[in-house]
C-alpha positions as CSV (number, residue, x, y, z in Angstrom):
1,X,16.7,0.8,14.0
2,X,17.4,-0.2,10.6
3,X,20.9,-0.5,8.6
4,X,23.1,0.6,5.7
5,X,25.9,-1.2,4.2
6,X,27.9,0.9,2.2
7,X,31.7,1.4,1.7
8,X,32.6,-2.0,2.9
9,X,35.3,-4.8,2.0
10,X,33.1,-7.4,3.5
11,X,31.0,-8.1,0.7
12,X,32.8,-8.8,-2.7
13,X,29.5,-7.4,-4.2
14,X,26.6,-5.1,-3.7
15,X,24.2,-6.9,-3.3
16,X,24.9,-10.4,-2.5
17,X,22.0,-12.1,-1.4
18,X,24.2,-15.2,0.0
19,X,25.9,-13.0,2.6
20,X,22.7,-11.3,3.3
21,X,21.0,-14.2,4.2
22,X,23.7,-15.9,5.9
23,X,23.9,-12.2,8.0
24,X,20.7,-12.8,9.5
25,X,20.9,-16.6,10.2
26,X,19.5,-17.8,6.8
27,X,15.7,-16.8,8.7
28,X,14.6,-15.9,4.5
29,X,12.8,-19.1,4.5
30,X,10.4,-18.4,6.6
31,X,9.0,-15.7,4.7
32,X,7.8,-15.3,1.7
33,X,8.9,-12.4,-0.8
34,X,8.0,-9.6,-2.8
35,X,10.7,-8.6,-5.8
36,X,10.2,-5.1,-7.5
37,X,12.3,-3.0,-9.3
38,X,14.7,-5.4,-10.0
39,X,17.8,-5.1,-12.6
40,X,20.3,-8.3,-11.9
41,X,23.5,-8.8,-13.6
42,X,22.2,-11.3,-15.1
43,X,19.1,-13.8,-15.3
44,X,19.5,-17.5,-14.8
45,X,17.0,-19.3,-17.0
46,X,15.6,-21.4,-14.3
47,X,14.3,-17.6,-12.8
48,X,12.8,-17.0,-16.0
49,X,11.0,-20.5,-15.8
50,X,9.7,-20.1,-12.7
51,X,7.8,-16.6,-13.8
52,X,6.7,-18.3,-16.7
53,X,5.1,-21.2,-14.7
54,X,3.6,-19.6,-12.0
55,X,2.3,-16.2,-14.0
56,X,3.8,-14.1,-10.8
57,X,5.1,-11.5,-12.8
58,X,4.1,-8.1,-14.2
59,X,5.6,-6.2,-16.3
60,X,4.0,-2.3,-16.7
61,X,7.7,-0.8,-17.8
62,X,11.1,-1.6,-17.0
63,X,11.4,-1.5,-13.6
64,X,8.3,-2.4,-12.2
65,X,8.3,-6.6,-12.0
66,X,6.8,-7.5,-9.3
67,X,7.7,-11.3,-8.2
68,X,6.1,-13.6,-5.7
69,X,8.0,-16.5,-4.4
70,X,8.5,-18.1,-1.4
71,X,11.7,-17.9,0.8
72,X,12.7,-21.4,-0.1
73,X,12.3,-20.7,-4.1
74,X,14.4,-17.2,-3.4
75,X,17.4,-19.3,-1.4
76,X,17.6,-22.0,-3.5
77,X,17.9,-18.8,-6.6
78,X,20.7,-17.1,-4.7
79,X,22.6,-20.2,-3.5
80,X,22.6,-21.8,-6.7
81,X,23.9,-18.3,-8.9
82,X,26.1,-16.0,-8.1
83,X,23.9,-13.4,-9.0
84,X,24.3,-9.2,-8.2
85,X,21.5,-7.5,-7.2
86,X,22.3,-4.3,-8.6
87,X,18.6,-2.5,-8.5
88,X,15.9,-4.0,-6.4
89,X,13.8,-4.1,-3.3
90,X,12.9,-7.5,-1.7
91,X,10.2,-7.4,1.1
92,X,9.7,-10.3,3.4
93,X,5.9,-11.1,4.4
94,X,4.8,-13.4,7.0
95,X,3.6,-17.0,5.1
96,X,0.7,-16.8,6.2
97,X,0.2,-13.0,4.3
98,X,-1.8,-12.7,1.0
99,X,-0.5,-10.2,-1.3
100,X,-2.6,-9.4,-4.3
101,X,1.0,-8.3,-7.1
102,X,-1.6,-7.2,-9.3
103,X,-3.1,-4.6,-7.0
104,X,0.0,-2.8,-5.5
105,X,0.6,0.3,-5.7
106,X,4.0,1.2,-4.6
107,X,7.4,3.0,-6.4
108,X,8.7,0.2,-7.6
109,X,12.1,1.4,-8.4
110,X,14.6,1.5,-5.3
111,X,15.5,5.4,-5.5
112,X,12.0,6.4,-5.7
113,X,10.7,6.0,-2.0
114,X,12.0,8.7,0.9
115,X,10.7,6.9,3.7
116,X,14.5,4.8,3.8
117,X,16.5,8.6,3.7
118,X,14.5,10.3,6.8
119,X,15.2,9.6,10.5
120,X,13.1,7.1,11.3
121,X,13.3,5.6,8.5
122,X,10.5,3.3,7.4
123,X,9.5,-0.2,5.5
124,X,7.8,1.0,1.8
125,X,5.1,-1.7,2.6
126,X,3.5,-1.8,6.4
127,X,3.0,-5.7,6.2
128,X,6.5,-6.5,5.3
129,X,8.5,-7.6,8.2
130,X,11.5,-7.2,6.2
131,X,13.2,-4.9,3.1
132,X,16.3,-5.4,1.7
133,X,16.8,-2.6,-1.1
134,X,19.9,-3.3,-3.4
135,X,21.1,0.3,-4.9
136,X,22.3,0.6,-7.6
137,X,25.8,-1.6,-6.8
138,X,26.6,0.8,-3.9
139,X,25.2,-0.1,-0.8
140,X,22.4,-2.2,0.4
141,X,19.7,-1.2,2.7
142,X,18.5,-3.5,5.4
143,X,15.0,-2.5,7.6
144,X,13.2,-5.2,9.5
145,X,10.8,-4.6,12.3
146,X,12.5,-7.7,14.3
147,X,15.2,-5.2,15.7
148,X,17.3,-8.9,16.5
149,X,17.3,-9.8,13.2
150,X,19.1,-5.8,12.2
151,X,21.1,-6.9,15.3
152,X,22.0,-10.2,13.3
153,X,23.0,-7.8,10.0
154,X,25.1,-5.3,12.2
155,X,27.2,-7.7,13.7
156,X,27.7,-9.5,10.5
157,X,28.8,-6.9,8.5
158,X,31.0,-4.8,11.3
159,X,30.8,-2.0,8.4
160,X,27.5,-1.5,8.2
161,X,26.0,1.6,10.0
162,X,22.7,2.5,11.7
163,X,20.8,3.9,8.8
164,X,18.8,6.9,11.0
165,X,22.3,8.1,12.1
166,X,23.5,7.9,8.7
167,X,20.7,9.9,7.7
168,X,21.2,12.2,10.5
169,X,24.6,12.8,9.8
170,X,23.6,13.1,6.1
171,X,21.1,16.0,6.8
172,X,23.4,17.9,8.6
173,X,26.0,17.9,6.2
174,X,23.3,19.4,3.8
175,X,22.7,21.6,6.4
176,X,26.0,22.7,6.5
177,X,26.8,23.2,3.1
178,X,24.0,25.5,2.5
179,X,24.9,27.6,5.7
């Protein structure tokens, strides 16, 4: 089970990372992250220091940065800004997991991978542990394979719905427009 938080007046903006962390009992921290696709409201300079420093970023085209940090980097970003993420997928990897940025091959750009819209929806990335995809200022995606930390999300944000019956429903209103 994974979730979808759309259509809500819980969160004063899609997507704020604050409320998202605070959702899940601030657990961020023990991961560390991969950023893709991302298009902020802004970029807070410190942000652009840190990818200048640590040479974690890639840039093949607008939309495809790929960021390495660590949960404690990303909180201390998010807690110290009040920054919307309006494009972007953030995957949480175990600390212990080596990702190689360079090497990925993903979609990089939040609308571009189906595996979120069919039932069963799935992760983009098999060793992430956790995705949150920000799109486009409208809703924000949550999938972890720790089902308590969804449960954590759900009962956070009383408006947010299981996404595979969201995408049930979804389907069968396509369905039912084309009968």
């Amino acid at each position: 089970m994974n979730a979808i938080l759309i259509n809500s007046r819980q969160i004063p903006f899609y997507t704020d990372l604050k409320l998202v962390f605070e959702s899940i009992n601030n657990i961020q921290s023990e991961y560390n992250w991969l950023l893709t696709g991302l298009e902020l409201n802004w970029i807070p300079d410190d942000l652009l220091e840190y990818v200048k420093q640590n040479l974690a970023f890639e840039e093949n085209g607008y939309g495809n940065t790929k960021l390495w940090m660590t949960g404690e980097q990303l909180t201390r970003l998010v807690h110290r800004y009040e920054i919307q993420f309006i494009w972007g997928i953030l995957m949480g990897f175990e600390k212990s997991e080596a990702v190689d940025v360079g090497a990925l091959a993903m979609q990089f750009y939040s609308n571009a991978y189906e595996g979120w819209w069919q039932l069963e929806s799935t992760m983009q990335h098999p060793k992430a542990n956790i995705e949150i995809i920000c799109w486009d200022s409208t809703l924000t995606l949550f999938l972890s394979k720790d089902q308590a930390v969804v449960e954590s999300f759900k009962a956070y944000f009383k408006d947010a719905k299981d996404l595979d019956e969201y995408n049930f429903e979804a389907s069968n209103r396509v369905k039912k427009r084309r009968e």
